[in-house]
C-alpha positions as CSV (number, residue, x, y, z in Angstrom):
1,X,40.4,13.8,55.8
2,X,42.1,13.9,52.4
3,X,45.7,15.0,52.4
4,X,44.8,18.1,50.0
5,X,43.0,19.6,53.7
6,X,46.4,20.1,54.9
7,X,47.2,22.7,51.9
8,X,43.6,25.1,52.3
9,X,43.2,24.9,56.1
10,X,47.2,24.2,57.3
11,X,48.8,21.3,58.7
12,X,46.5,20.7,61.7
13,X,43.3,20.1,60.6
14,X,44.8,17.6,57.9
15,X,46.2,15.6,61.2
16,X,43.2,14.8,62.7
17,X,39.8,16.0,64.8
18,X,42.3,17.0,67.6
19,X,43.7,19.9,65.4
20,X,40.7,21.6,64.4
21,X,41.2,24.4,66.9
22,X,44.7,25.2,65.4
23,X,43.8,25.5,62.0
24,X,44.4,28.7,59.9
25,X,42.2,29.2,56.7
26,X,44.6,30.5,54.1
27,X,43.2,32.6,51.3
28,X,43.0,30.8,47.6
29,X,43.9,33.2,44.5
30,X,40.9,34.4,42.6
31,X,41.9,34.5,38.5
32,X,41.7,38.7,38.9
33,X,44.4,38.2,41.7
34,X,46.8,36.5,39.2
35,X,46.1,38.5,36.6
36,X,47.2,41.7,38.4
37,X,50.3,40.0,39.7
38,X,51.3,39.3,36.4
39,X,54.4,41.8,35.0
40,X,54.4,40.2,32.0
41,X,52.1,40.9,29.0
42,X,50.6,38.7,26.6
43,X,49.8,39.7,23.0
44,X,48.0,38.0,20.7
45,X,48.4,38.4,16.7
46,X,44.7,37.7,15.6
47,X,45.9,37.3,12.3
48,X,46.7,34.1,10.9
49,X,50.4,32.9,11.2
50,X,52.4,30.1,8.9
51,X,54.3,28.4,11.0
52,X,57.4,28.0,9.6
53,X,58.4,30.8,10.7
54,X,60.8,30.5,13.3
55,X,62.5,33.1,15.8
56,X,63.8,35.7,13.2
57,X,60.5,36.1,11.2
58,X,58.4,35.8,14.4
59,X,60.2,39.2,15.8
60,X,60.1,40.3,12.5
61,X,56.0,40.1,12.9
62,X,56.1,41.6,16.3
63,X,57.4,44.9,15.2
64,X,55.7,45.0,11.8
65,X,52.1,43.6,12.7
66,X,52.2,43.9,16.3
67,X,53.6,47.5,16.7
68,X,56.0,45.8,20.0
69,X,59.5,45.5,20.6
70,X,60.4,42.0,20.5
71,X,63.0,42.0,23.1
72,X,60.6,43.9,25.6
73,X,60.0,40.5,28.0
74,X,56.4,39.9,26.4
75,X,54.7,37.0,25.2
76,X,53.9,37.1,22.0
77,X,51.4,34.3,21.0
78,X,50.7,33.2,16.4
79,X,48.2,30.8,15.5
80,X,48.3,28.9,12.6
81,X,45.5,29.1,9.6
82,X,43.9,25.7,11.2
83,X,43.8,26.8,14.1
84,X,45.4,23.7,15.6
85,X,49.1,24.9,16.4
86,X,50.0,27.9,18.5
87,X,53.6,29.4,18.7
88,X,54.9,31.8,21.8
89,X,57.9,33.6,21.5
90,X,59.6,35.1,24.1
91,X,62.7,36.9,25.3
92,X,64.7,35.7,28.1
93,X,67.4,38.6,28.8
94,X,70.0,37.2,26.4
95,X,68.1,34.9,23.7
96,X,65.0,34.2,22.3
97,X,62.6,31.5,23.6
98,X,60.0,29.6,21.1
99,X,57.6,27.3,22.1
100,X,55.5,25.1,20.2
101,X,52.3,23.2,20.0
102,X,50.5,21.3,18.2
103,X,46.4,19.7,19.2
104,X,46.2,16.2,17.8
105,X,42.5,16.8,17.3
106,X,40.7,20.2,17.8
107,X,41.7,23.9,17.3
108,X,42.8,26.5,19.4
109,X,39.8,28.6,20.4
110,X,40.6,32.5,21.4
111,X,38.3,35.7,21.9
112,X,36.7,36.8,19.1
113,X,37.9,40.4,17.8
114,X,37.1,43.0,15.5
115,X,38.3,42.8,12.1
116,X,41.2,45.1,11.1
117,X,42.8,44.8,14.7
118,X,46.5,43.9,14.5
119,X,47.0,42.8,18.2
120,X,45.1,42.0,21.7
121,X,46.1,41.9,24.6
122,X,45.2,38.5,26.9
123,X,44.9,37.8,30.4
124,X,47.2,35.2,31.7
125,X,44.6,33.4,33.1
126,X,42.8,33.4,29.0
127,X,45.9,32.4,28.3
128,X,45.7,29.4,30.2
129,X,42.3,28.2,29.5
130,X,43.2,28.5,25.8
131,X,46.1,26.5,26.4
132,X,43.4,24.2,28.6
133,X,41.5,23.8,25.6
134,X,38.4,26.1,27.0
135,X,36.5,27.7,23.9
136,X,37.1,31.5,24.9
137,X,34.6,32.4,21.8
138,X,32.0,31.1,24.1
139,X,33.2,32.4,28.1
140,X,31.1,35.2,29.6
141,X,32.5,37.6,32.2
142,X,29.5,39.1,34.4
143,X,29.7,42.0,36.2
144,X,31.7,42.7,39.0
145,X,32.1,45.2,42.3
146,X,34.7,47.0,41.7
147,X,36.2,50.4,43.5
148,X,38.3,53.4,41.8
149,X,39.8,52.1,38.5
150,X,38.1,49.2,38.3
151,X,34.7,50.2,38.2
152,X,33.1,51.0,35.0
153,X,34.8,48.1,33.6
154,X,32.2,46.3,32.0
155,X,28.3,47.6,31.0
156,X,25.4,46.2,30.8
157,X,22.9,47.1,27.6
158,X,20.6,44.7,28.0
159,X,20.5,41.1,30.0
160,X,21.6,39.3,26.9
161,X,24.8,41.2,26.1
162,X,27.5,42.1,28.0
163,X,30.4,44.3,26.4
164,X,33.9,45.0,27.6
165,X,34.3,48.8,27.2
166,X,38.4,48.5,28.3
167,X,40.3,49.9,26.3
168,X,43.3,47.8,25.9
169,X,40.7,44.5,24.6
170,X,38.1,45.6,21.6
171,X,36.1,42.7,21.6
172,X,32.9,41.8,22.9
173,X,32.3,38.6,25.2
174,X,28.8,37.7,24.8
């Protein structure tokens, strides 16, 4: 039995045959569970960034382009006009935070969006598989259960094409 066994199942089951009995199955987070826990929201400028700018001009863009306070908590996330650098600011409470990167090889890929739209808002979990290097132009949500509020979150036209009809994201996932 690996040693990983001991995190899903608990301590006994990792320990041996004679602990099976006493195991407890916790419960792994889905990506919707994390998504919902998260305070914090992410806000992408689809338009193309220079990246010289640093903290002063990047606030600057948050109020202008964006429409956001730049001191609200948020994450604010620029891509450059390759593609192959991404810049996050951030504020902490007393200061801003920037951080930085650049692909050796490769771009960025995010969601494809409308033209004309000046900001969308990401997922934290998107966030991460950009960061991963997963091509979001390509990822396709299916449909879901969902009760109250969340249902009628996504329709189905035909099989082929699914679009997101919520309201905060204007793009389709196909």
């Amino acid at each position: 039995m690996s040693s990983g066994a001991a995190g899903i199942f608990g301590p006994a089951l990792a320990s041996g045959a004679g602990g099976i009995g006493a195991a407890v199955m916790m419960g792994l987070p889905s990506l919707h569970s994390l998504d919902q826990a998260q305070a914090v929201r992410i806000w992408w400028a689809p338009e193309k960034t220079d990246m010289r700018c640093g903290f002063d001009r990047l606030a600057e863009r948050v109020k202008t382009v964006l429409g956001e306070d730049p001191q609200s908590g948020h994450l604010f996330v620029f891509r450059s006009r390759r593609g192959d650098r991404l810049k996050i600011l951030l504020w902490d409470g007393d200061g801003f935070v920037l951080w930085y990167k650049r692909l050796e090889a490769g771009v960025f890929k995010l969601p494809r969006v409308e033209e004309g739209r000046r900001s969308v808002e990401l997922r934290a979990s998107e966030l991460a598989m950009v960061l991963d290097g997963i091509d979001m132009t390509k990822l396709k949500r299916v449909p879901r259960y969902g009760r109250g509020a969340e249902a009628g979150r996504t329709k189905i036209g035909n099989r082929e094409k699914e679009e997101k009809i919520d309201s905060t994201k204007q793009f389709v996932v196909s």
